[in-house]
N, C-alpha and C positions, 0 to 999 in steps of 0.2 A: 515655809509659807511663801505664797510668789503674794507679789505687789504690782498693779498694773497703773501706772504711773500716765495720766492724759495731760496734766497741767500741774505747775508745780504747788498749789493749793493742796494739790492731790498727798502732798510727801504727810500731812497731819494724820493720814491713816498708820505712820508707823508710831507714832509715840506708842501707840497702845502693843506692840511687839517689841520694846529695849530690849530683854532680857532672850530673843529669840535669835535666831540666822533667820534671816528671809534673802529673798529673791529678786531684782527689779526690775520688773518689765519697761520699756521705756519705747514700744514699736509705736505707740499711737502721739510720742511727743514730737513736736517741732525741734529743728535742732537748736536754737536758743531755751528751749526749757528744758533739753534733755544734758546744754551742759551745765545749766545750773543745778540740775539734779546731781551728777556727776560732781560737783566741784564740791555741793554738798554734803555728796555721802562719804565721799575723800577728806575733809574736816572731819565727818563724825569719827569713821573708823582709823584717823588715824595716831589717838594717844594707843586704845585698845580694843583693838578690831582687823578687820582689815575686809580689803574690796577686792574683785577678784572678777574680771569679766568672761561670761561664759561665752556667749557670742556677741553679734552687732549689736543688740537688742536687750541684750538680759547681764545684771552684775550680779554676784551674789555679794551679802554684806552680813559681815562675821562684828561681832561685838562678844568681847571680855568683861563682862560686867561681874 
């Protein structure tokens, strides 16, 4: 599933995908919301998960649930 991320309000669309891999798009964020996006999904995935950036633009985010 990709995630297209404009503000970080925006990250409440993943609750409803925990149990998935998605995708995050981050081309349309300012670079202050795109590292709090970043710092965030770095907390989530990192007891059991992991983050993985494909390009400038896009992470993928792996969760072990």
């Amino acid at each position: 599933m990709k995630v297209v991320i404009e503000k970080y309000e925006d990250m409440e669309q993943l609750k409803n995908h925990l149990e998935n891999d998605w995708i995050v798009n981050l081309e349309k964020c300012d670079i202050k919301t795109r590292r709090r996006v970043i710092d965030f999904l770095s907390g989530f995935a990192f007891l059991n998960g992991s983050l993985k950036k494909l390009n400038k633009d896009e992470y993928e985010v792996t969760l072990q649930i």
